[in-house]
C-alpha positions as a Python dict, from the first residue, in 0.01 Angstrom:
ca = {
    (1, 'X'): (0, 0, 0),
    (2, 'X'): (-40, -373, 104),
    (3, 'X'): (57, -648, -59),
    (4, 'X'): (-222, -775, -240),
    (5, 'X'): (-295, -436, -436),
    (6, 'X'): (128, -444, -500),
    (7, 'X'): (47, -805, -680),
    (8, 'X'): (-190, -693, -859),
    (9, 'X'): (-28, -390, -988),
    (10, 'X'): (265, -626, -1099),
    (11, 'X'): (21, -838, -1275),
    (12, 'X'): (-84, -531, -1516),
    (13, 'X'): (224, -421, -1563),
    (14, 'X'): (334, -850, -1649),
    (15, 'X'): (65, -813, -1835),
    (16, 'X'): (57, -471, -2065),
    (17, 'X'): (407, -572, -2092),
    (18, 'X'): (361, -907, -2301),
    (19, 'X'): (110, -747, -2509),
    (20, 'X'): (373, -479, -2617),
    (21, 'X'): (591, -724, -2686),
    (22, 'X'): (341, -926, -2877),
    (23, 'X'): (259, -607, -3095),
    (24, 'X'): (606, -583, -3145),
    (25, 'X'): (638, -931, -3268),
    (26, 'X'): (378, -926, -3535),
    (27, 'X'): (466, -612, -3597),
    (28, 'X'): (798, -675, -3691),
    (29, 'X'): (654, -989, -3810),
    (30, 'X'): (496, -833, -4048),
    (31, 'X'): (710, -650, -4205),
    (32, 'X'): (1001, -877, -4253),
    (33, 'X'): (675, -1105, -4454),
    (34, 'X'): (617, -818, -4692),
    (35, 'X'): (971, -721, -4737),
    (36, 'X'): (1030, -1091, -4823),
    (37, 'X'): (688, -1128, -5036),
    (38, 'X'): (838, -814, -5220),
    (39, 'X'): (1144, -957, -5292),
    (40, 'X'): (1046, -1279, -5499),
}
């Protein structure tokens, strides 16, 4: 394993990790805007 193909497997994982978190977000997002559309 040298060390470029080690950067570039952090990079994918840096990277599938901020897209889970961004589904997450609007996810969550999301739902907190309809639960507060369905309250008024």
């Amino acid at each position: 394993m040298d060390h470029n193909a080690l950067f570039a497997l952090e990079l994918a994982f840096i990277g599938l990790l901020g897209l889970a978190s961004l589904a997450i977000a609007y996810i969550a997002g999301v739902v907190v805007f309809k639960l507060f559309k369905g309250q008024r």
